[in-house]
C-alpha positions in Angstrom: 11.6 -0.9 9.6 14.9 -1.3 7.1 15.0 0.7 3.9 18.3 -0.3 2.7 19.2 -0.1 -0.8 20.9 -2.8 -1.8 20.4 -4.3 -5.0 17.4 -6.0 -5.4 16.3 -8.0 -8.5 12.3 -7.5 -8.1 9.7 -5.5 -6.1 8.6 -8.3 -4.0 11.8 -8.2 -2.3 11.3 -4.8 -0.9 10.1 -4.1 3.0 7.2 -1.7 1.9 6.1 -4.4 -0.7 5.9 -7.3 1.3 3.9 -4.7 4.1 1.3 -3.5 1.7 0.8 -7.0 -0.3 0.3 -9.1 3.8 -2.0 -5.6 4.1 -4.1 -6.0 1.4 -4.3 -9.8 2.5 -5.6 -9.3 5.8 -8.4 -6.7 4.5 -9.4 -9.2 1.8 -10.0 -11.6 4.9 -11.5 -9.0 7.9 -13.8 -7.6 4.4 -15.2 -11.2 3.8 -17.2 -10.9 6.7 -18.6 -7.3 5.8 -22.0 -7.1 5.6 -23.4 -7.7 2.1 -25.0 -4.9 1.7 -21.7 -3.0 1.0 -20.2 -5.7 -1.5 -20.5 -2.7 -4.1 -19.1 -0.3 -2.1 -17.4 -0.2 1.0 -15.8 -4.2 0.5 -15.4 -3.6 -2.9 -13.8 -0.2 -2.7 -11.3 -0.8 -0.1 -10.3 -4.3 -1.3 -9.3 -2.3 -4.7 -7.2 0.1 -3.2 -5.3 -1.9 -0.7 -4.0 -4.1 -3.7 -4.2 -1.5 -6.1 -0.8 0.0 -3.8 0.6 -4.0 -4.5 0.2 -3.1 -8.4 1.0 0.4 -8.7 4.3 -0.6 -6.4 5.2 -3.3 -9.2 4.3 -0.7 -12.2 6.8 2.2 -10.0 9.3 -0.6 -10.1 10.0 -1.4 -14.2 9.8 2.3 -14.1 12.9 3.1 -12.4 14.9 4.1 -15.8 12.7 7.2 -16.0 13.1 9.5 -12.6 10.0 11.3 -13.2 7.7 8.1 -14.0 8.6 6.5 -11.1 8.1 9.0 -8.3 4.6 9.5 -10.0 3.7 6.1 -9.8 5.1 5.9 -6.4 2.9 9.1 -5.8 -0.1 6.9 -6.7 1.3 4.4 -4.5 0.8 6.8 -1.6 -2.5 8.0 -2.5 -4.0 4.7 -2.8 -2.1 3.5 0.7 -3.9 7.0 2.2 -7.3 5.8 0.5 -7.3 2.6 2.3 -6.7 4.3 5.7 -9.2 6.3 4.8 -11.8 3.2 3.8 -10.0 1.5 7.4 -11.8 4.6 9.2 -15.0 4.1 7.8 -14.9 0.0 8.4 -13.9 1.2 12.2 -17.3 3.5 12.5 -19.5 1.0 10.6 -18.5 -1.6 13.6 -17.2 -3.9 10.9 -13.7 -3.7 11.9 -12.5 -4.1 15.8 -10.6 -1.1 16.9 -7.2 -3.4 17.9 -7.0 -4.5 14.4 -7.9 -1.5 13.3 -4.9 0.1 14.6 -2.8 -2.7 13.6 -3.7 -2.5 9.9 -3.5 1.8 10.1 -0.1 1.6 12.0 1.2 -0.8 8.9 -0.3 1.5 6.2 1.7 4.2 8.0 5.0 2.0 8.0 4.5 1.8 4.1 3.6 5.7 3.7 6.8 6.2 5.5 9.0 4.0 3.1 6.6 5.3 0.3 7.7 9.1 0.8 11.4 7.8 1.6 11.9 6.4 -1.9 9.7 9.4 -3.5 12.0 12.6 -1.7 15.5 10.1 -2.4 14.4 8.2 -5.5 18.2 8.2 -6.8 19.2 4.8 -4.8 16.1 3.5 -6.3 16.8 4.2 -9.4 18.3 2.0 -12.7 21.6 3.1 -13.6 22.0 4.1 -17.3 
């Protein structure tokens, strides 16, 4: 995957964007066919944080003239991005997700934990210039 750094005018533009929001897609889809007795919970939980990476991404983003409030929103980025994997696991061992797509959807949550952590520990590129 390419993290370059040119100039970009919005969010959507980015690699790890464009990863997490086709992500958060494709759970929305595999969750529609979830049992209903976890609408409340498991469906509704990981459904919230794959897309809640999308918005806390965008938030990180008009929060680049501040160093510090950008790296903790990207921070929130990365714990929501872990969460889903997490809710992923449970989908896996509830026989709700298929293993194969399983390991597709993990491998691109770890593609955008990678760029996630990139921009967090080298935030500078990232950031607006003054």
């Amino acid at each position: 995957m390419e993290w370059s750094r040119e100039p970009y005018k919005s969010h959507k533009e980015l690699e790890v964007y464009k990863k997490a929001f086709e992500a958060a897609m494709q759970i929305f889809e595999l969750s529609k066919q979830f049992p209903i007795e976890e609408r409340y919970s498991l469906t509704d939980q990981i459904r919230r944080s794959s897309r809640s990476v999308c918005a806390n991404f965008a938030e990180a983003w008009r929060k680049r003239r501040y160093e510090a409030a950008f790296i903790a929103k990207l921070n929130d980025c990365e714990a929501e991005a872990a969460e889903t994997q997490t809710w992923i696991e449970f989908a896996v061992r509830c026989n709700y997700i298929k293993t194969e797509t399983d390991r597709e959807i993990y491998r691109t949550y770890n593609q955008v934990l990678a760029g996630l952590v990139s921009m967090i520990n080298n935030p500078s590129p990232w950031l607006m210039k003054h």
